[in-house]
C-alpha positions as CSV (number, residue, x, y, z in Angstrom):
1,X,130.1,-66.5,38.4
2,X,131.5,-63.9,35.4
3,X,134.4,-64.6,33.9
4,X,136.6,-62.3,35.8
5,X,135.7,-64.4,39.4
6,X,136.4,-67.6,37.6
7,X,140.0,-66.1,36.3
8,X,140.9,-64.8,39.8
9,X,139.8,-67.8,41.7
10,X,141.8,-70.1,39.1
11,X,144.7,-67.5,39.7
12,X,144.6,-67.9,43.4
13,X,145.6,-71.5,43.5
14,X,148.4,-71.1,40.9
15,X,151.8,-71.1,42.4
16,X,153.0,-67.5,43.0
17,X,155.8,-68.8,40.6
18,X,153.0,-69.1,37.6
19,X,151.3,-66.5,38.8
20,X,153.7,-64.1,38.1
21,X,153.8,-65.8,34.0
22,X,149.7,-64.1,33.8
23,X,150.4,-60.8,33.1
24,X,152.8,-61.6,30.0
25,X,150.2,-63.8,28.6
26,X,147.2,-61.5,29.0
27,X,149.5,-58.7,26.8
28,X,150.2,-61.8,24.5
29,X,146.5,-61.8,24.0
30,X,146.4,-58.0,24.0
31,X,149.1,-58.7,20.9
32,X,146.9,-60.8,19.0
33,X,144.0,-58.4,18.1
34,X,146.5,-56.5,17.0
35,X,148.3,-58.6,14.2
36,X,148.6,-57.7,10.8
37,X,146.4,-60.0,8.5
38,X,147.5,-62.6,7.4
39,X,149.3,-63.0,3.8
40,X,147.6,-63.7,0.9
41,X,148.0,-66.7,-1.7
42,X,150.7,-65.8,-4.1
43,X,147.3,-66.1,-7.0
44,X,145.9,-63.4,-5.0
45,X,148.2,-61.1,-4.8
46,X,148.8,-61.5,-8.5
47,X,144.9,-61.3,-9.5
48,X,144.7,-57.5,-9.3
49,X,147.6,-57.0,-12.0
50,X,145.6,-58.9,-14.9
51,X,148.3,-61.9,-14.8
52,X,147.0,-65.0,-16.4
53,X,149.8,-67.9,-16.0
54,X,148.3,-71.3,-17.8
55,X,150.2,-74.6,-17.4
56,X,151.4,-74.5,-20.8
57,X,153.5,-71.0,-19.2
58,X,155.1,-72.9,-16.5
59,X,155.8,-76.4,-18.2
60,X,157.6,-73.4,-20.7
61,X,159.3,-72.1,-18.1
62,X,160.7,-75.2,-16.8
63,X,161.9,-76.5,-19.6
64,X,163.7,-73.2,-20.2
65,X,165.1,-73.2,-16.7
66,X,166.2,-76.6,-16.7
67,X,166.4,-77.7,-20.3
68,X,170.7,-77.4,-19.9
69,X,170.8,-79.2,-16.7
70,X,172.1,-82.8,-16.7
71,X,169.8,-85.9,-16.0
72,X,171.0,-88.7,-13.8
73,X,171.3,-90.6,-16.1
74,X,174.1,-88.5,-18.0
75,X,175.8,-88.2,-14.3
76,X,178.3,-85.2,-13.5
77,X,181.7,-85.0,-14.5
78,X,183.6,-85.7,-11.5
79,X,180.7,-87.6,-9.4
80,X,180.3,-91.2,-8.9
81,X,176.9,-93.1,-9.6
82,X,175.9,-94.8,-6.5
């Protein structure tokens, strides 16, 4: 039996209710071969450009970014420690 004949005699004992659903998913399939690819990692989209980031960079960075913020253990004005 090809495939076809196996599809069309697993279509013929669907409910004409379900049946109905098989022509959306055969274009949902047709739809798939079509997709862009998928996306790169954020390092590769970077490697072309020549952009070498080491730890010491973004340990740097963070500091930098959050060096001003308060700890917990300074609390907020206005907040209450629970």
């Amino acid at each position: 039996m090809t495939t076809e004949e196996e599809i069309v005699r697993k279509l013929r004992t669907l409910p004409v209710e379900k049946q109905r659903r098989v022509p959306a998913f055969v274009e949902h399939l047709h739809a798939e071969e079509t997709l862009p690819p998928p996306w790169r990692t954020l390092k590769g989209i970077w490697s072309g450009f020549g952009v070498d980031v080491s730890e010491e960079d973004i340990v740097t960075a963070r500091q930098e970014i959050w060096g001003g913020f308060p700890h917990r253990e300074e609390g907020v004005a206005g907040l209450s420690s629970r």
